[in-house]
C-alpha positions in Angstrom: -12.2 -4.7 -8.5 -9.8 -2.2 -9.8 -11.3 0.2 -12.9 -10.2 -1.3 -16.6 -6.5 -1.0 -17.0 -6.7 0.6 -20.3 -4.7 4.4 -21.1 -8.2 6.8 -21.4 -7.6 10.3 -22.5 -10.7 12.0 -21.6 -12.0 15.9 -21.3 -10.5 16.3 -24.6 -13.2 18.7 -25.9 -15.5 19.5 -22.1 -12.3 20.0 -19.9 -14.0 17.9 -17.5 -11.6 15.1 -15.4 -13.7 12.2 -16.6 -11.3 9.6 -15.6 -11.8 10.8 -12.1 -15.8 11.4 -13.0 -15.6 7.6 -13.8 -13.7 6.6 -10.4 -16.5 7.8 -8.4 -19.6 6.5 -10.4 -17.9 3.1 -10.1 -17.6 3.5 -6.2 -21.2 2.6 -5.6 -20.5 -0.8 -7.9 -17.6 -2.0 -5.8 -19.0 -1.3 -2.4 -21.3 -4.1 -3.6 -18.7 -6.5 -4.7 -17.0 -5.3 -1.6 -19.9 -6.6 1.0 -19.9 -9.8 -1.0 -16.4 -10.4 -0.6 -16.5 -9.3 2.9 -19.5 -12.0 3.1 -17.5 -14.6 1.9 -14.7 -14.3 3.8 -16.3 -14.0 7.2 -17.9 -18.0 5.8 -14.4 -18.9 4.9 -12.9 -18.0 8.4 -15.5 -20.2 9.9 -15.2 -23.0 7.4 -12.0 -22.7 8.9 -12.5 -22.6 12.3 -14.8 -25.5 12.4 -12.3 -27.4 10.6 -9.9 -26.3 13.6 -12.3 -27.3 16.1 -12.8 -30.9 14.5 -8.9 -31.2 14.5 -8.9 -30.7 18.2 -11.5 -32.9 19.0 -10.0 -35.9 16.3 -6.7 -35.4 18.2 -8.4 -35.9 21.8 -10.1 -38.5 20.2 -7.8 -40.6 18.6 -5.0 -40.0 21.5 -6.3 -39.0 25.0 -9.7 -40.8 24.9 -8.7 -43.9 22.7 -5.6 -44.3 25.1 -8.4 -44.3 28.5 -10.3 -47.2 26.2 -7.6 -49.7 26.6 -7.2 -51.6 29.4 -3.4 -52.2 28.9 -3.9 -47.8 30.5 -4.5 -48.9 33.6 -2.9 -52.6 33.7 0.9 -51.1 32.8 3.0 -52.2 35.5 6.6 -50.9 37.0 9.8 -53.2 37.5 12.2 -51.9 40.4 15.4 -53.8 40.3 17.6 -54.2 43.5 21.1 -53.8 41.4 20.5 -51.7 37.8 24.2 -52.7 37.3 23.3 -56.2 36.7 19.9 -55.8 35.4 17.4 -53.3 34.4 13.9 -54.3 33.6 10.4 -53.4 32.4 7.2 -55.5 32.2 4.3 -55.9 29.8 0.1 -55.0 31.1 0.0 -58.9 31.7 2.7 -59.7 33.8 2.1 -60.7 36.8 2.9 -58.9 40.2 5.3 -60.1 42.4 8.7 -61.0 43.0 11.2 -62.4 40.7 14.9 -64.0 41.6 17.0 -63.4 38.4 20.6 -65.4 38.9 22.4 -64.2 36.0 25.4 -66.4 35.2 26.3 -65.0 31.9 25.7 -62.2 29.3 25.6 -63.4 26.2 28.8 -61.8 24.0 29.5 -61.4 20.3 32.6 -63.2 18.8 35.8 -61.0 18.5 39.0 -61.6 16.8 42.8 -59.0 16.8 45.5 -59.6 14.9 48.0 -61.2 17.5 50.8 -58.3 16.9 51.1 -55.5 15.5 50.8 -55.7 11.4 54.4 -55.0 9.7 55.3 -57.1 7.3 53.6 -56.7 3.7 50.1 -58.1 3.0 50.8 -59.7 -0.1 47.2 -60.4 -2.9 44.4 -62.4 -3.9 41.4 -63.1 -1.6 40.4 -64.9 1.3 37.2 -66.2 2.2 35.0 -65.6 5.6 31.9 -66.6 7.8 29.9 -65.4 10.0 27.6 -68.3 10.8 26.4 -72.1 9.8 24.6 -70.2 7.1 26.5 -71.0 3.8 25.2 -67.5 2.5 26.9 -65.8 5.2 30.2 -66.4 3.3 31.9 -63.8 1.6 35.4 -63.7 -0.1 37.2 -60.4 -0.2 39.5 -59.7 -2.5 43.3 -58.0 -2.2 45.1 -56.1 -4.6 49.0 -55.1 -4.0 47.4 -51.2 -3.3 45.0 -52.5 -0.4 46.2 -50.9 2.7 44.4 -52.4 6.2 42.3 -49.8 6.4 40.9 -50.4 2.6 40.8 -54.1 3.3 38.7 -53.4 6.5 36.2 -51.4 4.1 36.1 -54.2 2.0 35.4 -56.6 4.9 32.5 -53.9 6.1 31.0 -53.5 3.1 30.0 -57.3 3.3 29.0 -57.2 6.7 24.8 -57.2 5.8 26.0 -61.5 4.5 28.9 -61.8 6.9 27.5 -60.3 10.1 31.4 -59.3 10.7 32.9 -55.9 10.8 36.4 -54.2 11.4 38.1 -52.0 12.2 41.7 -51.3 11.9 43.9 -49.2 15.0 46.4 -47.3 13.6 47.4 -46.8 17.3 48.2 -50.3 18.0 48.7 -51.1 14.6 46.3 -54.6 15.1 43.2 -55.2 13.1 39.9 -56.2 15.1 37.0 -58.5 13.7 33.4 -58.3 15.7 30.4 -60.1 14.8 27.1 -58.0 14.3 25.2 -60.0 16.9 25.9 -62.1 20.2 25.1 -65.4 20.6 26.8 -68.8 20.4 25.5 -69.5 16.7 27.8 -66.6 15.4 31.2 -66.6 15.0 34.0 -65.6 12.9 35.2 -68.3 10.9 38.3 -68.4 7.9 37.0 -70.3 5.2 39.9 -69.9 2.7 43.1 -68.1 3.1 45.3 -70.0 0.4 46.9 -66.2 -0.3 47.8 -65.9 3.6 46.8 -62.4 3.9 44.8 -63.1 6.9 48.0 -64.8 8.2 49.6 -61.5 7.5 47.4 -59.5 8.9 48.5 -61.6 12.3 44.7 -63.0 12.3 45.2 -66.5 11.4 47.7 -69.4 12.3 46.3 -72.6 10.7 47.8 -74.7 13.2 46.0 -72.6 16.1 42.9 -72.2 14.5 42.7 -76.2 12.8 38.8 -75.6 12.4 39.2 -72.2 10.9 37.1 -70.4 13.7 38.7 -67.5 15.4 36.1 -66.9 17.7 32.5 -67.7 18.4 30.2 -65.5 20.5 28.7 -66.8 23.7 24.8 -67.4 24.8 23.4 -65.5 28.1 22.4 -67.5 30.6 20.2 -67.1 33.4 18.2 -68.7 36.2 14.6 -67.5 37.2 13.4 -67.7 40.8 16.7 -71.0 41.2 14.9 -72.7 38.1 16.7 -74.2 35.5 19.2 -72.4 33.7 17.8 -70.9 30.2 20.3 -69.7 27.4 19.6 -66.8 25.5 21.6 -65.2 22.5 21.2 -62.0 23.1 21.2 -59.7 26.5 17.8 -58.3 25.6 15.6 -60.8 27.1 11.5 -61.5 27.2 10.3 -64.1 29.7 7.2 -64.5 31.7 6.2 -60.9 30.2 9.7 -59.0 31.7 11.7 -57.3 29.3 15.1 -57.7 31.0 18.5 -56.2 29.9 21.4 -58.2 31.0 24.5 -56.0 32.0 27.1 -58.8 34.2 26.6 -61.6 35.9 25.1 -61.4 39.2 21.9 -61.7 41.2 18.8 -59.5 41.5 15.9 -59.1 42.6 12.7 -57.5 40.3 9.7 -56.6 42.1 6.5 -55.7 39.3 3.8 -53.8 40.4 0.9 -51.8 39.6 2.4 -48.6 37.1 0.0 -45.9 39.2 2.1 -42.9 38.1 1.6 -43.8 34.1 -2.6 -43.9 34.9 -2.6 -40.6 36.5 -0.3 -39.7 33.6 -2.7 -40.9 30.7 -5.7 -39.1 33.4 -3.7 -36.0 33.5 -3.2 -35.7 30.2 -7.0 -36.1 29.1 -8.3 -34.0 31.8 -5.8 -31.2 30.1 -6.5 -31.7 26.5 -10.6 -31.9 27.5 -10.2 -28.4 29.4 -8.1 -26.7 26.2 -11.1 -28.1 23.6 -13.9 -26.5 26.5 -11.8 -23.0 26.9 -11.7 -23.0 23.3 -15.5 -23.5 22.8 -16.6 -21.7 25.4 -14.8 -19.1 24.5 -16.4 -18.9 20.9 -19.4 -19.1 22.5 -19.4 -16.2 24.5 -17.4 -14.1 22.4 -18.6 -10.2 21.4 -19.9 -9.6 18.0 -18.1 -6.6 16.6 -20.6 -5.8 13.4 -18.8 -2.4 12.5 -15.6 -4.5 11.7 -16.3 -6.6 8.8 -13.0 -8.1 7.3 -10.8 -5.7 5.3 -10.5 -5.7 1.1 -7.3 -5.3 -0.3 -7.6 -1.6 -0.7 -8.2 -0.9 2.6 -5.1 -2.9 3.8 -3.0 -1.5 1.6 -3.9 1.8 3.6 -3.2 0.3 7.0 -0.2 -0.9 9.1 0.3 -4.5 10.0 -0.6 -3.8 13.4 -3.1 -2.0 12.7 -4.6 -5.1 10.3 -4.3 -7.7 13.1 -6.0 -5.6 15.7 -8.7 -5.4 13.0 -8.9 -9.0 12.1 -9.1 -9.7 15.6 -12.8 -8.0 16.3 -13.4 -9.0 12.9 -13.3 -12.2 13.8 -14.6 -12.5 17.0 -18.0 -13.6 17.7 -18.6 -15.7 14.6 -19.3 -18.5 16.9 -21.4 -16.7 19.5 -24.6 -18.7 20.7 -23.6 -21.2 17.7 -26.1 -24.2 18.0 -23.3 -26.7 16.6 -20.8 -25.9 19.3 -23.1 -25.4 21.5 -24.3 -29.3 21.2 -20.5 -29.9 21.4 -19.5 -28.8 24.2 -23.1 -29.9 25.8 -22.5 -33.0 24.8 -19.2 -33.4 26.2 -19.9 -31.9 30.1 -23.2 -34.5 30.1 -20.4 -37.3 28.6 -18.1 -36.6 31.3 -20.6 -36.3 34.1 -22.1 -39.3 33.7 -22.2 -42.1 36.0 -21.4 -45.6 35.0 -22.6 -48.9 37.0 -19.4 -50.5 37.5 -20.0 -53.3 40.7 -17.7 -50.7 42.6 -18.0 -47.7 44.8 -16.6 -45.9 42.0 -18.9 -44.5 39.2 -18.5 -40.8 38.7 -15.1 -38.9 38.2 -16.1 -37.1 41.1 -15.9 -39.9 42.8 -12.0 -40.6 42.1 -11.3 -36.7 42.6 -12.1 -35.1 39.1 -14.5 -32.6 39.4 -15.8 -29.5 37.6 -16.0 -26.0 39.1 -19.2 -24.1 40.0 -18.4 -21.3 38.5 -19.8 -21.2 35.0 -17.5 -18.6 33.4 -14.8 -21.5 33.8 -16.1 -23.6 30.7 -17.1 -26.8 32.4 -13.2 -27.5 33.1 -12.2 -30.4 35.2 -9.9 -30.7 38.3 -8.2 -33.2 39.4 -7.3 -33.8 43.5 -4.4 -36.2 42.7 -4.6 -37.3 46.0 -7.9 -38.8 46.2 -7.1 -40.2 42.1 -4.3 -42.0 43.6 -6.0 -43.5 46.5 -9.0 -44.4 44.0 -6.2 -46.1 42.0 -4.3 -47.8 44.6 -8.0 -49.4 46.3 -9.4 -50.3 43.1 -8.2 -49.5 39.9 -10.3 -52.3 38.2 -12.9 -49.8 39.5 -11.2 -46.9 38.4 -10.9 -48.7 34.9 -14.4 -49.5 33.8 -15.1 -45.8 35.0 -13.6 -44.8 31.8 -13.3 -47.9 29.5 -16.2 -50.6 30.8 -17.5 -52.0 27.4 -20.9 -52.3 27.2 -24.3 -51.6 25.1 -25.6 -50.7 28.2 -25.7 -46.9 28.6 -25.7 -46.9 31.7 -22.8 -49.3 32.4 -20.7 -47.8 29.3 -17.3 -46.4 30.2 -17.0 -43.1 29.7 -14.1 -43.3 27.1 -16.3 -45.3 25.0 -19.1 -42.7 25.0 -16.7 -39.8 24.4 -15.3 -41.7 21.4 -18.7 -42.3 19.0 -20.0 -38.8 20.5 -17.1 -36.8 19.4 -17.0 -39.3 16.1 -20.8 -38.3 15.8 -20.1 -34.6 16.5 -16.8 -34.5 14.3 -19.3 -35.9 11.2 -21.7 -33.0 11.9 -18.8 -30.5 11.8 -17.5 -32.4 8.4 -20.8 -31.8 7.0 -21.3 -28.2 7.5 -17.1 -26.9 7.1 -16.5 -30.1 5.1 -12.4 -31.5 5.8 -9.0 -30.2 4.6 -8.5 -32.7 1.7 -7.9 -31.9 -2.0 -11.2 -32.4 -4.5 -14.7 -30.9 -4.2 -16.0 -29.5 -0.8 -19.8 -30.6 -0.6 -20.2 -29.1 2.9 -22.9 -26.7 3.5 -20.3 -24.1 4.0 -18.3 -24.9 0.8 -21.8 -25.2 -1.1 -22.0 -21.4 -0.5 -18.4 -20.2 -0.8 -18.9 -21.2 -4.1 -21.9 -19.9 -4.8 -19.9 -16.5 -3.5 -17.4 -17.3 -5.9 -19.4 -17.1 -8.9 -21.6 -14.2 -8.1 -18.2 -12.3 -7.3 -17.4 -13.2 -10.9 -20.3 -12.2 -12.3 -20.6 -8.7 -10.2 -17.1 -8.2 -11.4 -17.7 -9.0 -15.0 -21.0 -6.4 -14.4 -18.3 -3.9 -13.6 -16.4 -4.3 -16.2 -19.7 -3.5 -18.3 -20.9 -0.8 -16.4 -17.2 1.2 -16.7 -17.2 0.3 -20.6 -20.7 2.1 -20.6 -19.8 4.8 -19.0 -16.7 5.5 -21.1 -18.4 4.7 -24.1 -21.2 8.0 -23.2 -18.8 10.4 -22.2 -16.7 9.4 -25.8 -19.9 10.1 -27.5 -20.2 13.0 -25.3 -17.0 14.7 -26.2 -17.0 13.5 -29.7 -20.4 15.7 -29.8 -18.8 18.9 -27.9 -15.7 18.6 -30.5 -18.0 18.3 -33.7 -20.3 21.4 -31.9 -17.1 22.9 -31.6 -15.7 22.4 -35.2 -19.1 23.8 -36.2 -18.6 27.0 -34.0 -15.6 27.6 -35.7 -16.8 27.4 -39.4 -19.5 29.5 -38.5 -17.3 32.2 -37.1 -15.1 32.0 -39.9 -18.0 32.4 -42.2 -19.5 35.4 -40.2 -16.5 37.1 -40.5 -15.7 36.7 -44.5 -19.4 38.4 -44.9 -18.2 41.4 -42.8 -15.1 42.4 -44.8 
C-alpha cells in the first residue's frame, strides 16, 4: 500500500521534511499489510499446488488406470499378413486367434468416365442432367452458359458432388475431361440423365448410341472368399468380417494369422508404471522438501528492487516446503504404495505385481517407484494373461479379489474429492474450499488494513497541518510583537 497520491507541501513554517517524517511512520503500518499479503499468497500457491496435484492424479486416473480397467487392454490382438501388397489387416479384442485364408478376387472400384478425345470443338449452352446412383435425389442438372470454359463446367459439376457423388476434373495436358464417383461399389455409377443441349457429347463424354441406357460407367463390388468359403461382395475395400478389419489392395491370396497383441499390454503397463512414478516423485518430493522461513514471498516493492533472476531464485525457497510432512499428501501417496502392493485372489499364480516383474525399490529416498523386469512381464503375459488381467482389472466387491485398477480408480476419486474440498477446482463461480474460505477472508482484511492506512496517513497529515498552521500563526505573532517593540523605542 503506497502513501495517498495527493501533492502535500509540508515544513512550510518548522522546516521539517514531513512528507519524509510521514513515509517512515507509515512503515510500521505496511509491514503489517505486508505479512498479511505475504500470508495469503503462501495459501494461494498451495491452493494451487493441490489443484496441480489433483490434475495429475485425474489424468492417471481417467487415462492410465481406466485404460488397465478394461479388458479389451489385455484382449487386443495383432494380425500379421503374409503379402501387405494384397492385404493389410487389424483385429478387434474379440476376434478370435488363428488362421485365416483370404482369396481376394476383386477390389471393389469406383465408376470412372474421360472424354474419348481430346475436347476441341465448342461446347455450345444450356444444361444437362446427371446421376450418381438409383437415388432420384442424387440427380443434379448443371447448367452452361456460352462463357463456361471445361474447367468452370467441372466446378459446376463439383460443387454438386455432396447429391451427385461425382467429381471432375479437367487435364489441360491431355485436353480430356474425367468423371469419378465419390465411392466404390456396384450401386454407384455415373449415369447422363438429359443432355438434349449435347454438351456432354461435346465434351467427348457421351455417344447416345454407345451409352443407350445413359450409364457411362458403374463402379464394381470387392469380392472375397474366407478360409475357400463362399464368395462375399463388398462395396468398398475397407472390409469388417468375423472381427478383422481388412484393407483390400489387388487381388490375390493371403494368409492372416491373429494373435495375442503382447507388445500393446506391456505398452498400456509401461505407460502406468511411468505416470504412477512422476505423481510419487512429485509427492514425495513435497513431502520431504526444506522449509526456508526467512524467505516469505516477495511484495511488489521488493521486486521492483530485484532482478528476474534474482526473483526466481527467491520464489523457489519461498516456495518450497509448503507441503513438508503434509497429512493430505501424505494419505495420498500412502494410499497409493498400499493400492499397488496389494495382492488380489485371482485362481492364478499371479496376484502381486511382483509377481509379473513390477516391483518397488528398497531404498526409501526413491518415493515408492515401481520397476518393471519386462522380461518376466512378458513371460507373465505370454503364460497367462487372463491372470495377468484380473491382477489389475478383476471386478469384484470383494477386497480382496478386486483388481488393482479398480481400487486405484475410487481411491484416487476419494482422494481427488478430499483435495477438491480443501483447494477447491479451477472453474469459474465461488470457491467454498477450505483454502478459498480463507483467501477471502485475506482479501477482506487486506482491504480493511489498507483502508486503516489510508486513515492513519490522513491523521497524520492532518496533525502536522495543525502543527505548522500553529508555528506560522506563533510566527505571525512574533513578528507583530517585534514590530511593536520597536515603534516604542524610537
Amino acid at each position: 500500500m503506497n502513501s495517498i497520491d495527493r501533492i502535500r507541501f509540508g515544513g512550510i513554517a518548522s522546516g521539517m521534511d514531513t512528507e519524509n517524517i510521514i513515509k517512515n511512520l507509515m512503515r510500521i503500518e505496511q509491514m503489517k499489510v505486508d505479512r498479511q499479503f505475504q500470508q495469503k499468497t503462501l495459501l494461494e500457491w498451495k491452493r494451487d499446488d493441490y489443484r496441480s496435484i489433483n490434475n495429475s492424479l485425474r489424468t492417471f486416473r481417467e487415462q492410465n488406470v481406466f485404460n488397465l480397467k478394461l479388458q479389451g487392454t489385455f484382449q487386443a490382438k495383432t494380425v500379421s499378413s503374409s503379402d501387405e501388397t494384397i492385404l493389410t489387416a487389424t483385429a478387434a479384442a474379440n476376434t478370435l486367434e488363428g488362421t485365416y485364408k483370404i482369396n481376394v478376387l476383386q477390389t471393389a472400384s469406383a465408376a470412372t468416365a474421360q472424354s474419348s478425345a481430346a475436347i476441341s470443338g465448342p461446347i455450345g449452352s444450356g444444361s444437362f442432367t446427371i446421376q450418381g446412383n438409383d437415388d432420384v435425389e442424387s440427380q443434379a442438372t448443371i447448367a452452361v452458359t456460352d462463357s463456361d470454359t471445361v474447367q468452370s463446367i467441372a466446378a459446376k459439376i463439383n460443387e454438386q458432388s455432396g447429391k451427385t457423388g461425382i467429381r471432375a476434373m479437367y487435364d489441360e495436358n491431355v485436353g480430356r475431361l474425367f468423371l469419378m464417383s465419390t465411392s466404390t461399389g456396384a450401386d454407384n455409377y455415373i449415369k447422363v440423365v438429359d443432355d438434349a443441349d449435347n454438351i456432354l457429347q461435346n465434351l467427348n463424354l457421351y455417344n447416345p448410341t454407345e451409352h443407350a441406357d445413359g450409364v457411362l460407367s458403374t463402379g464394381t463390388n470387392a469380392q472375397i472368399q474366407l478360409n475357400n468359403g463362399e464368395i462375399m461382395e463388398f462395396s468398398s475395400n475397407q472390409i469388417n468380417l468375423v472381427g478383422i478389419t481388412m484393407t483390400l489392395k489387388q487381388e490375390g491370396n493371403v494368409t492372416l494369422t491373429v494373435g495375442k497383441d503382447i507388445d500393446s499390454v506391456v505398452d498400456q503397463i509401461k505407460s502406468f508404471v511411468e505416470q504412477y512414478n512422476a505423481i510419487m516423485e512429485n509427492l514425495g518430493t513435497k513431502l520431504g522438501e526444506k522449509r526456508y522461513r526467512d524467505f516469505p514471498p516477495l511484495t511488489d516493492e521488493q521486486k521492483d528492487a530485484m532482478k528476474e533472476k534474482e526473483i526466481e531464485k527467491w520464489e523457489e525457497k519461498a516456495r518450497s516446503g509448503l507441503f513438508r510432512a503434509d497429512p493430505l499428501i501424505s494419505s495420498i501417496s500412502s494410499s497409493l504404495r498400499m493400492t499397488v502392493g496389494d495382492a488380489v485372489e485371482t485362481g492364478s499364480k499371479y496376484k502381486t505385481l511382483s509377481s509379473i516383474g513390477i516391483t518397488t525399490s528398497p531404498d526409501w529416498r526413491d518415493h515408492g517407484k515401481l520397476y518393471i523386469d519386462e522380461k518376466q512381464l512378458r513371460a507373465a503375459l505370454t503364460e497367462d494373461l487372463e491372470g495377468v488381467m484380473k491382477i489389475f482389472n478383476n471386478d469384484s466387491a470383494d477386497p480382496k479379489t478386486q483388481g488393482i485398477a479398480r481400487k486405484l480408480d475410487d481411491m484416487l476419486k476419494a482422494q481427488m474429492e478430499s483435495i477438491a474440498s480443501t483447494a477447491g477446482r479451477t472453474v469459474i463461480g465461488a470457491d467454498e474450499s477450505y483454502l478459498g474460505r480463507e483467501i477471502s477472508r485475506m482479501d477482506k482484511r487486506l482491504e480493511e488494513m489498507q483502508n486503516r492506512m489510508i486513515r492513519i496517513e490522513e491523521g497524520y497529515w492532518a496533525q502536522f497541518t495543525a502543527m505548522e498552521k500553529a508555528l506560522q500563526q506563533m510566527q505571525s505573532q512574533g513578528d507583530w510583537l517585534y514590530a511593536q517593540l520597536s515603534q516604542m523605542q524610537r
